[in-house]
C-alpha positions in Angstrom: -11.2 -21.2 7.8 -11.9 -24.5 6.6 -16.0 -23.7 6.5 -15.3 -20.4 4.8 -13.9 -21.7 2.2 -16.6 -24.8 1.7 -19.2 -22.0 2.2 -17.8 -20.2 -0.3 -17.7 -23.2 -2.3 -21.3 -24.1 -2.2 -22.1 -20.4 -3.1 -20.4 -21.2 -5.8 -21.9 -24.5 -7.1 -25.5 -23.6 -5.8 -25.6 -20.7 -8.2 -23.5 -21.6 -10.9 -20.7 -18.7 -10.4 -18.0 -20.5 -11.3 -16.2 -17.5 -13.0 -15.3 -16.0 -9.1 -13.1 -18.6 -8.5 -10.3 -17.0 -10.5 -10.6 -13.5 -9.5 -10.5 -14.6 -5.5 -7.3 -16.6 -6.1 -5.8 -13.9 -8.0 -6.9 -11.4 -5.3 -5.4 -13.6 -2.6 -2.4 -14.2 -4.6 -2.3 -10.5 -4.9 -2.4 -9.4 -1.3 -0.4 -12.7 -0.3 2.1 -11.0 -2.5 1.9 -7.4 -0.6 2.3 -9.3 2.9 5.3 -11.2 2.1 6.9 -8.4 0.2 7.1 -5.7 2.6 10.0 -6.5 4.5 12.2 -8.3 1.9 14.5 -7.0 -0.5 12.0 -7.2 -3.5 9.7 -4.6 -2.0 11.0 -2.0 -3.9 10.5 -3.7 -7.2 6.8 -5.1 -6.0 6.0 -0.9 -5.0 6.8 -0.4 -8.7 3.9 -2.3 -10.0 0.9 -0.6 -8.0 
């Protein structure tokens, strides 16, 4: 996981695309979101917004 993410990383910094940093962490924030959300009380309130 750890070489994914430095991969990703020197992608990054090799071709100056700096501006994907925010949409992955929103993405993963997003879908981290959706995993711990389905079996807790909030769900309901989380289904609302998609």
């Amino acid at each position: 996981m750890i070489d994914l993410i430095k991969d990703l990383w020197g992608f990054m910094a090799d071709r100056k695309k700096f501006w994907l940093a925010p949409i992955i962490v929103i993405l993963l924030l997003l879908g981290a979101l959706v995993v711990f959300g389905q079996g807790s009380a909030i769900a309901p309130f989380i289904y609302t917004l998609f």
